[in-house]
VEXPAGU-331980 format. One record per residue (C-alpha): x, z, y; residue number from 1; residue in three letters; chain. Coordinates in nm, 4 decimals. Each point is the difference from the previous one (the first is absolute). Layout:
BEGIN
+----------+----------+----------+-----+---------+--------+
|        u |        w |        v | num | residuo | cadena |
+----------+----------+----------+-----+---------+--------+
|        X |        Z |        Y | NUM |     ALA |      A |
...
+----------+----------+----------+-----+---------+--------+
This chain:
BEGIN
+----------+----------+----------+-----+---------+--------+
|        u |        w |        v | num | residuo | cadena |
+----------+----------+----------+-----+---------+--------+
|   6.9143 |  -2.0603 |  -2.3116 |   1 |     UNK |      A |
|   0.0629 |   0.3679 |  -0.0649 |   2 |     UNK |      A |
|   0.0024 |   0.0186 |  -0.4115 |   3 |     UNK |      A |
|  -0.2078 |   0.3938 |   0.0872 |   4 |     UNK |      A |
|  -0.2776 |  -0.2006 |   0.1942 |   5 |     UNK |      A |
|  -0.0491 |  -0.2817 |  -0.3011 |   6 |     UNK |      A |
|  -0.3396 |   0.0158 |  -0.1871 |   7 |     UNK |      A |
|   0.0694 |   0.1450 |  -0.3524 |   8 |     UNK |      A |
|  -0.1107 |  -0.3076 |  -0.1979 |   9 |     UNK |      A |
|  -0.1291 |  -0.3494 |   0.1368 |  10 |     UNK |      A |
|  -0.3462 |   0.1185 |  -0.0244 |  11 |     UNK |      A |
|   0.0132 |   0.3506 |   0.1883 |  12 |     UNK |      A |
|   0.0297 |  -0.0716 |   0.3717 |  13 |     UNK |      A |
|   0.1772 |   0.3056 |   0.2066 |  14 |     UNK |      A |
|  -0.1548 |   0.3204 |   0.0511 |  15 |     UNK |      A |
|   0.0825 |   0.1676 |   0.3227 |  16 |     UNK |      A |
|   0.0297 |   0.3996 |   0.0394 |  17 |     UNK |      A |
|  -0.3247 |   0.1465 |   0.1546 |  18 |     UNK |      A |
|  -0.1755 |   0.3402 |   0.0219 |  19 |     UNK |      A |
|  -0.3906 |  -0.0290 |   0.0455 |  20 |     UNK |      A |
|  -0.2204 |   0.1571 |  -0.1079 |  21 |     UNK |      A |
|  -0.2936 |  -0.1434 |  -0.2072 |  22 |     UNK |      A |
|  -0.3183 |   0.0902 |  -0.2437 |  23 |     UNK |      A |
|   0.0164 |  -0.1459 |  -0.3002 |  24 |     UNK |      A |
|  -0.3048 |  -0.0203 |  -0.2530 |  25 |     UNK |      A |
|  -0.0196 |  -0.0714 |  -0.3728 |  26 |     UNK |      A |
|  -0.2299 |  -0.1615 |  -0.2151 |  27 |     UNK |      A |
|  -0.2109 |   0.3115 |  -0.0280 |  28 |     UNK |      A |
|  -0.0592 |   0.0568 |   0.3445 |  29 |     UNK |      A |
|   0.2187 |   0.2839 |   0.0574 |  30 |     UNK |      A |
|   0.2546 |  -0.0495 |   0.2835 |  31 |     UNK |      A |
|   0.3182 |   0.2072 |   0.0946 |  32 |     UNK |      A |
|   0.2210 |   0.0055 |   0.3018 |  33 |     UNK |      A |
|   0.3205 |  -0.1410 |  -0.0358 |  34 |     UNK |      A |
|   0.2975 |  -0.1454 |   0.2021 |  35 |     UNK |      A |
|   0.1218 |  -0.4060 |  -0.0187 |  36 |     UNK |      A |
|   0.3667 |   0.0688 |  -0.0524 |  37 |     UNK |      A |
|   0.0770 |  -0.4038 |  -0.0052 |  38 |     UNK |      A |
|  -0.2009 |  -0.2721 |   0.0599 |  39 |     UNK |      A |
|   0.0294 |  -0.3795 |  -0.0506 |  40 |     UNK |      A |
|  -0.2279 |  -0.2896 |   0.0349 |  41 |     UNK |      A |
|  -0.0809 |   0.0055 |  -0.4015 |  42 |     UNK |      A |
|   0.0342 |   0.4264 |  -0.0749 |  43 |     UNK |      A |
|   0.0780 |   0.3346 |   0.1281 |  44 |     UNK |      A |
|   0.1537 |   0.2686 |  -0.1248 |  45 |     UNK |      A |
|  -0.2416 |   0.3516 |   0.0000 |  46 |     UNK |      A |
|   0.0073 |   0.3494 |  -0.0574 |  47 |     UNK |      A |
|  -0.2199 |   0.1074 |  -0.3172 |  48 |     UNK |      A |
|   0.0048 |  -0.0165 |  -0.3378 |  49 |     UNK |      A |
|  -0.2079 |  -0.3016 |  -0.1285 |  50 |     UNK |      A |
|  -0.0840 |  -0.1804 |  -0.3089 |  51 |     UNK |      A |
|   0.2164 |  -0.3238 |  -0.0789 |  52 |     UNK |      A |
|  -0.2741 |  -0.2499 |   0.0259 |  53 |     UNK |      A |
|  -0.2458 |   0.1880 |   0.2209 |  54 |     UNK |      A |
|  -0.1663 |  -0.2011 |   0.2102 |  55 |     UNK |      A |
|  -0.0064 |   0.1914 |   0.4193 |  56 |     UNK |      A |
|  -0.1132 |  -0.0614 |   0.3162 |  57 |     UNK |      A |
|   0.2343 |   0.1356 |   0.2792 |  58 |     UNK |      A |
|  -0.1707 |   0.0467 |   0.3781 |  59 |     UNK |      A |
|   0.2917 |  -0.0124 |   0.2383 |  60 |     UNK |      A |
|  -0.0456 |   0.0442 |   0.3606 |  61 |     UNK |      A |
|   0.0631 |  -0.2684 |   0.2634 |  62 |     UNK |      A |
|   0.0618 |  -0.2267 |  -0.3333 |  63 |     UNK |      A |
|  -0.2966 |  -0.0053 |  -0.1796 |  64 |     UNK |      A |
|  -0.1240 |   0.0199 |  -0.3534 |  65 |     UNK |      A |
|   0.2141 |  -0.1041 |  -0.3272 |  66 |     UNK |      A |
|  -0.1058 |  -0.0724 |  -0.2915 |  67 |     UNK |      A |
|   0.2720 |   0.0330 |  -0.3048 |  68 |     UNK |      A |
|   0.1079 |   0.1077 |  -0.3861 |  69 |     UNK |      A |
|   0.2345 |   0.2369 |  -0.0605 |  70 |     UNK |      A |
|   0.3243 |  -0.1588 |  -0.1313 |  71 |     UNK |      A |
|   0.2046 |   0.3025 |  -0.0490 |  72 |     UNK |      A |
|  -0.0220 |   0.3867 |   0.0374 |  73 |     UNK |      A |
|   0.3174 |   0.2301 |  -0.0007 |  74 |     UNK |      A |
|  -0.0169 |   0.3547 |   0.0734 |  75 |     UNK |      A |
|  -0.2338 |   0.0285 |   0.3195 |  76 |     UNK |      A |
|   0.0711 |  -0.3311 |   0.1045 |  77 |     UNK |      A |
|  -0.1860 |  -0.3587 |  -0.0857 |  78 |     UNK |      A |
|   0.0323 |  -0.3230 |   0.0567 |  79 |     UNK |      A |
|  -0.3573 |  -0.2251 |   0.0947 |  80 |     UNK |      A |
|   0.0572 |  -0.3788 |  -0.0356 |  81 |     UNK |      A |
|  -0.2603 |  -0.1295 |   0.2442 |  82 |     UNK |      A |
|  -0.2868 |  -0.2271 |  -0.1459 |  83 |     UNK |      A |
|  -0.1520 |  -0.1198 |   0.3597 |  84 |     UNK |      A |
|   0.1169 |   0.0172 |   0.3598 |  85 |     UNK |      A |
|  -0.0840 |   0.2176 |   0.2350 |  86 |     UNK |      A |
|  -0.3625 |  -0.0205 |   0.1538 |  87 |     UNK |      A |
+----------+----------+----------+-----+---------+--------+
């Protein structure tokens, strides 16, 4: 296997380069466009600026709707660990 296309610890499966775009809505209620940059089967990686620990929703066409907590947030990019599957 390609050492570029290995998970970056045993519990973060591969995230695959993707541009869609998506609506993504906070605990509040207020939603924002934004673009999936990566995705994998546990998290994404979006544009925004969002709390470490914020709980989101992310509407995705053709995918569905994601439910998540934001793991980490570095200048207008975060990272969403999924918390349920697609539905």
């Amino acid at each position: 296997m390609d050492p570029k296309l290995k998970p970056a610890s045993p519990d973060r499966r591969a995230r695959h380069p993707v541009c869609l775009d998506a609506r993504l809505t906070r605990a509040d209620g207020t939603t924002s466009a934004n673009v999936v940059s990566d995705l994998s089967l546990d998290g994404c990686c979006v544009t925004g600026v969002y709390r470490i620990g914020e709980a989101v929703t992310l509407h995705v066409p053709r995918i569905g709707t994601l439910t998540g907590q934001v793991r980490w947030s570095i200048g207008n990019r975060s990272g969403v660990r999924f918390t349920r599957q697609p539905r």
